[in-house]
C-alpha positions as CSV (number, residue, x, y, z in Angstrom):
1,X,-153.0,164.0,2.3
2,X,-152.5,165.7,5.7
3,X,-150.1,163.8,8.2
4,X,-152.0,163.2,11.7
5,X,-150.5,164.9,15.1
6,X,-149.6,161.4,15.9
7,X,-146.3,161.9,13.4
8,X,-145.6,165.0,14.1
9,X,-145.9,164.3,17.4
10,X,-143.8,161.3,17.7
11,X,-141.1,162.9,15.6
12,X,-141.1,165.9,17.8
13,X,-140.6,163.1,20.6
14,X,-137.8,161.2,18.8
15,X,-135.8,164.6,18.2
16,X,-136.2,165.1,21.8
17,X,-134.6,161.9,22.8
18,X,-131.9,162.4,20.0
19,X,-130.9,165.8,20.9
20,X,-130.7,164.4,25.1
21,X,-129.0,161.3,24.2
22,X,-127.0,161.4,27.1
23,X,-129.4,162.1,29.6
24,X,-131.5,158.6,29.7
25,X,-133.6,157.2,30.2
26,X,-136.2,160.1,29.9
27,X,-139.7,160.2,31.1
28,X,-142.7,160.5,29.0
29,X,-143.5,163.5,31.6
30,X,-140.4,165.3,30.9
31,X,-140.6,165.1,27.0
32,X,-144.0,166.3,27.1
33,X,-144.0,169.1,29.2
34,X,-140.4,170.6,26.9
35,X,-142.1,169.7,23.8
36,X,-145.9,170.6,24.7
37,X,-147.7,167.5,23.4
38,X,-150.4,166.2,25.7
39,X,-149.2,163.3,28.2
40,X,-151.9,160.9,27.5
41,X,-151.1,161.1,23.6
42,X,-147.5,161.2,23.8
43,X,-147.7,157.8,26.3
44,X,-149.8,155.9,23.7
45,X,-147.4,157.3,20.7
46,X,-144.2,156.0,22.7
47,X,-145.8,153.0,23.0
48,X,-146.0,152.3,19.7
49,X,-142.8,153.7,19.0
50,X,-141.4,151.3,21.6
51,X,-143.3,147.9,19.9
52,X,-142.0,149.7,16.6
53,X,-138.4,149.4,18.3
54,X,-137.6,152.9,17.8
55,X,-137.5,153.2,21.3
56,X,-136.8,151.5,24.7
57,X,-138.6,151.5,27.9
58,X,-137.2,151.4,31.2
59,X,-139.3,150.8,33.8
60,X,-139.1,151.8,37.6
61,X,-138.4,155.1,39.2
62,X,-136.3,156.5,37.3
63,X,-137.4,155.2,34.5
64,X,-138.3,156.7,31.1
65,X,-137.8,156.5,27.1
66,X,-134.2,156.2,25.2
67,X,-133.3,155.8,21.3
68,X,-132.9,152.2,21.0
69,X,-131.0,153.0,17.7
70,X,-128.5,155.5,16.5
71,X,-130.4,159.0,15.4
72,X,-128.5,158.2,11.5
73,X,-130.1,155.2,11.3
74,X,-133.8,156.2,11.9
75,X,-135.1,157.6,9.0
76,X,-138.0,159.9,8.8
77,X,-140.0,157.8,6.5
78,X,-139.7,155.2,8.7
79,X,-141.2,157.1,12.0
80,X,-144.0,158.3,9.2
81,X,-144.8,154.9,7.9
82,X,-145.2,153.5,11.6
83,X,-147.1,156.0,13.2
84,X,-149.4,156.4,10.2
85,X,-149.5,153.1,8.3
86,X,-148.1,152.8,4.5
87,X,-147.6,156.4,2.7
88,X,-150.3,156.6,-0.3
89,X,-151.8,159.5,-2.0
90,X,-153.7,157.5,-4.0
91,X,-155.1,153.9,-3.5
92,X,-154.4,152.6,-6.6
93,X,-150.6,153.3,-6.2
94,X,-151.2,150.7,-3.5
95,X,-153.2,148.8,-4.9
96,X,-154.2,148.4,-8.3
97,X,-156.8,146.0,-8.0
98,X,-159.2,148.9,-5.9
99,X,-159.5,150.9,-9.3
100,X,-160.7,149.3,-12.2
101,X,-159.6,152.6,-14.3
102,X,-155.9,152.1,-13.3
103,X,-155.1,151.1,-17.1
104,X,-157.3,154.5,-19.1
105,X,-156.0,156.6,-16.2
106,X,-154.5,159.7,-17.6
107,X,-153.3,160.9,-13.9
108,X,-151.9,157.9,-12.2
109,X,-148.4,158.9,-13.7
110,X,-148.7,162.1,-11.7
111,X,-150.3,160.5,-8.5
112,X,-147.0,157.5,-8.8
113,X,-144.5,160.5,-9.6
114,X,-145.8,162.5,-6.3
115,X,-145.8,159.5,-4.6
116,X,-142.6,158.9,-5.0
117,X,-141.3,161.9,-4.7
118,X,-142.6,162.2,-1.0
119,X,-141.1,158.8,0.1
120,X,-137.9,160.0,-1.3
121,X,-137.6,163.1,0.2
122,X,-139.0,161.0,3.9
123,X,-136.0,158.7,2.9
124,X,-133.3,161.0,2.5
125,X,-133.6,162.6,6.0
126,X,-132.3,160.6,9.3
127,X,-133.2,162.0,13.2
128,X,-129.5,163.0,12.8
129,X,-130.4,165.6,10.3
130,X,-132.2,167.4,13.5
131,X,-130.0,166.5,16.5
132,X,-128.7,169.7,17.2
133,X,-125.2,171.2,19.2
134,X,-124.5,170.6,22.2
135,X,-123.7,174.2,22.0
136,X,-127.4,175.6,20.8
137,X,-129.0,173.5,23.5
138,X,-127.4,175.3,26.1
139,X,-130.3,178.1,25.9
């Protein structure tokens, strides 16, 4: 499993936003250019982080991108999950039905236990975990 640019991407972005909370609304133009992801991409990505509701728009001239939630209560997994569609090494953790083996498979345990392991770990961290000091953004 490889995750696309689009996540890393659109975490990168959602960092961004968390660590300038209180410099909104902020363009697209302005997070790409400090965070060097293509403007094109990153517009389609906030996009769906916007219909996701991770984000808000706000249109006009000064308008731009804020966290339309608090950093602790976006988790990672979730940003994953909706900029890459549900988390599965396998299909038949999934879906069962796609594999007629699923009941003689010897490895499924492993694939479930991996699985799991990933989501748990996604879980566990918040955009809070990466907002950093006021203190080591002063650079």
């Amino acid at each position: 499993m490889k995750l696309s640019t689009r996540s890393r991407y659109g975490l990168r972005a959602l960092i961004y936003l968390a660590n300038n909370q209180d410099k909104f609304p902020i363009s697209v133009r302005t997070i790409s250019q400090n965070e060097e992801i293509p403007l094109r991409y990153l517009e389609r990505i906030m996009r769906i982080l916007s219909q996701k509701n991770f984000v808000k728009a706000e249109v006009g001239a000064e308008g731009g991108y804020r966290l339309n939630k608090r950093p602790e209560d976006i988790s990672i997994f979730d940003v994953i999950e909706a900029l890459e569609g549900r988390l599965t090494l396998v299909i038949c953790l999934e879906n069962s039905s796609k594999c007629k083996r699923v009941p003689l498979c010897a490895s499924r345990p492993l694939w479930k236990e991996l699985n799991d392991a990933l989501i748990n770990i996604l879980k566990k961290y918040t955009l809070k975990d990466f907002v950093l000091s006021k203190k080591s953004l002063e650079v």
